[in-house]
C-alpha positions in Angstrom: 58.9 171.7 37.6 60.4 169.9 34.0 61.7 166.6 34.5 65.2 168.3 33.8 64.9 170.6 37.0 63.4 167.1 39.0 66.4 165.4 37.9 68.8 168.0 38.8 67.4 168.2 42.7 67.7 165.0 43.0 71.4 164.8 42.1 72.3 167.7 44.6 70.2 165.9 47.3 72.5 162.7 46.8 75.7 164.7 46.4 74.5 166.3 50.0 73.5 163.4 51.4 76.7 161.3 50.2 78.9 164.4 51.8 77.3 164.3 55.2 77.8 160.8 55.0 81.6 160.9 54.7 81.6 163.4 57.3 80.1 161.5 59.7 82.3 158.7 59.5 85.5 161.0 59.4 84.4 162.6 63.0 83.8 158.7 63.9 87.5 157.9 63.1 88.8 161.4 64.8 86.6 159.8 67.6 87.6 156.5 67.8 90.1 155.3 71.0 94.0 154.3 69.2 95.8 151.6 69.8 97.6 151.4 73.1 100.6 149.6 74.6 101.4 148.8 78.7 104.5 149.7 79.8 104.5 148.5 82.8 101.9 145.0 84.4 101.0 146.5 87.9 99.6 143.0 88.9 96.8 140.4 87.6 93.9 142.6 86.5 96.0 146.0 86.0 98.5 147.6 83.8 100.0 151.3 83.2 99.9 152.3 79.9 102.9 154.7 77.9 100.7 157.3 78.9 100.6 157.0 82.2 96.7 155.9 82.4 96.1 152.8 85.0 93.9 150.5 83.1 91.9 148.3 85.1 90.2 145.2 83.8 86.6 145.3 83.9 84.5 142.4 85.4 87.6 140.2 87.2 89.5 140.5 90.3 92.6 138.5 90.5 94.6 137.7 93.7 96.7 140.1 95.2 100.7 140.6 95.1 102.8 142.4 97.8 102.5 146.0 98.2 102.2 148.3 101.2 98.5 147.8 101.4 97.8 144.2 101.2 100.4 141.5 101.6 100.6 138.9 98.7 97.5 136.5 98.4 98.0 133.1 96.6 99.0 133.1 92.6 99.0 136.8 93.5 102.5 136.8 91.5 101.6 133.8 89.0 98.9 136.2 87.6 100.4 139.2 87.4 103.0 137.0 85.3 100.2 135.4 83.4 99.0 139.3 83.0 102.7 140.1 81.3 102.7 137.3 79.4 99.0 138.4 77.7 99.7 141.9 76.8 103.5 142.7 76.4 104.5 143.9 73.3 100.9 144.3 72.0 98.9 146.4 70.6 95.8 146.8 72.9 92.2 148.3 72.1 90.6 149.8 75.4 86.9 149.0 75.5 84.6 151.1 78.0 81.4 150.4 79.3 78.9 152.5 81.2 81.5 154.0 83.6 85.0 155.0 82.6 87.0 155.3 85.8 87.2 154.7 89.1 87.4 156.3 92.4 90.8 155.7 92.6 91.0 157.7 88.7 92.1 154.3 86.9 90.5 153.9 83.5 87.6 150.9 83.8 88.3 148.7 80.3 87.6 145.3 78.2 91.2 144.9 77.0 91.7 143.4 73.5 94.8 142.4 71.7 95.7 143.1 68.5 95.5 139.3 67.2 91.5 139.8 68.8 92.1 137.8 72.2 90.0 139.1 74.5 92.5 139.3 78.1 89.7 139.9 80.3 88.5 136.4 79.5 91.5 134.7 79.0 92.8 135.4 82.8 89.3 134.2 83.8 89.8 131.0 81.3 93.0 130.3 82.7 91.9 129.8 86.3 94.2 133.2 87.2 91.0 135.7 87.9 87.5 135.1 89.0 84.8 136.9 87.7 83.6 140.1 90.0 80.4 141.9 89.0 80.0 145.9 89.3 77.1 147.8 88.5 76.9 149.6 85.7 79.6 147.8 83.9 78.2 144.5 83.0 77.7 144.2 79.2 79.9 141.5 79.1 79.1 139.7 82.1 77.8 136.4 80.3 81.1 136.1 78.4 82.9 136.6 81.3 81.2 133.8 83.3 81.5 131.4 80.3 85.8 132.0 80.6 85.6 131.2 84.5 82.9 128.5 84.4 85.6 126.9 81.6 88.6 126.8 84.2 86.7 125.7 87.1 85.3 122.5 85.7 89.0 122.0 84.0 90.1 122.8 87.7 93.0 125.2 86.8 94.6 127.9 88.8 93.2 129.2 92.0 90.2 126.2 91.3 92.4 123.6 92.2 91.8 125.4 95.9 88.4 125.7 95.7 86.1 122.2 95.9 82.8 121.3 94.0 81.8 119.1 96.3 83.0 120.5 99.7 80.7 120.0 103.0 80.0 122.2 105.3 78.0 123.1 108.0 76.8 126.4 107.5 76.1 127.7 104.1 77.2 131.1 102.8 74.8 134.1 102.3 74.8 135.9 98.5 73.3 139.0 97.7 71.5 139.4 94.6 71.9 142.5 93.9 75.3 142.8 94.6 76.7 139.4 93.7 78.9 139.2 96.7 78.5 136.1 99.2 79.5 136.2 102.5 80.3 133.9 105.6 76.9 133.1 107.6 78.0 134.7 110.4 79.3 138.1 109.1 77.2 141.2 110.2 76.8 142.5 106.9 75.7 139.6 105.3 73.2 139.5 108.0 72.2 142.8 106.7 71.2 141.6 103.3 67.4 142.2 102.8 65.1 138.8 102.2 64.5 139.8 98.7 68.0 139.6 97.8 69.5 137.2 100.2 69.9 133.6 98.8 72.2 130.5 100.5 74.5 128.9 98.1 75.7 126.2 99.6 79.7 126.4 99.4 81.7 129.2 97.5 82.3 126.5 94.6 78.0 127.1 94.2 79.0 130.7 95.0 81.4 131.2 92.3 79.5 129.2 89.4 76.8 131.6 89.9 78.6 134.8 89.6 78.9 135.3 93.0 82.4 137.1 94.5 83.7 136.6 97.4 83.2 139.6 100.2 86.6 140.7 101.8 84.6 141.8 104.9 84.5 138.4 106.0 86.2 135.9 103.3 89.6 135.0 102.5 90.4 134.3 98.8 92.4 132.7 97.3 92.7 130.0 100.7 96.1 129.0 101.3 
């Protein structure tokens, strides 16, 4: 082959190349989630989008308002107004991890606002949520940790009810695989295996190391 013909090949394998290329990134874009808006805050960690999708926030759990299964908890109604505050009139980008909805058919997402806050977080930062861990969504887990470990030594929201140094005489049982903590005398924290069982000593210990509180047997928010 003359150096002409060499040259020639080569250019077609670049134009080729530079075309798949472009293609690629146009099925990306066709791919990628829009931009979303809520339309309506359903409570603290959930929100209904224009198009009817429930959006749950991944990796928090915030206290409960009034509905006909669960009668309001404590700052149950402060953060589904902190909630509202975050997102209305926003632009929101839905980001999934591992598992996209629940059992209940809500879509599982890291909600980000248009200016790049991260509301996950910033309900955790603001002492309105507390951080609850679920297998296999945790790729954000450390983050998410940081935001509450931030308003518990600041003492805001729901951590003005909850005491660093509080004594007592039984400690609670956690499970490490689960990250759930439970009373000492609750039968399924009884049931946790000795591999995974580990005593933190109140649920401020509980809650600085990840640890949720299990509604089996504990009460949270306390009055």
């Amino acid at each position: 082959m003359n150096a002409i013909a060499v040259l020639l090949t080569n250019s077609i394998r670049c134009r080729i190349g530079l075309i798949a290329l472009i293609l690629a990134a146009s099925v990306g874009c066709s791919d990628a989630e829009p931009w979303v808006m809520a339309k309506w805050v359903a409570d603290g960690d959930t929100i209904i989008l224009h198009d009817g999708r429930h959006v749950r926030y991944i990796g928090i759990d915030t206290p409960e308002i009034d509905h006909k299964n669960h009668r309001a908890e404590p700052m149950g109604d402060e953060a589904q107004s902190m909630n509202r505050q975050l997102v209305d009139g926003w632009k929101l980008k839905l980001v999934y991890d591992r598992e996209k909805t629940d059992r209940y058919g809500r879509t599982l997402a890291y909600v980000y606002r248009g200016d790049g806050l991260f509301v996950n977080a910033e309900l955790l930062k603001r002492g309105y949520a507390h951080v609850l861990y679920h297998i296999p969504n945790i790729s954000k887990e450390k983050i998410l940790l940081s935001a509450q470990r931030v308003a518990m030594e600041h003492g805001r929201g729901i951590w003005q009810r909850v005491k660093k140094d509080h004594q007592q005489p039984h400690s609670y049982l956690g499970n490490r695989r689960s990250r759930r903590f439970h009373a000492h005398d609750c039968p399924m924290g009884k049931r946790i295996s000795e591999k995974n069982r580990i005593r933190l000593k109140n649920r401020w210990a509980g809650f600085w190391s990840g640890y949720a509180p299990a509604r089996e047997c504990i009460d949270f928010p306390p009055p």
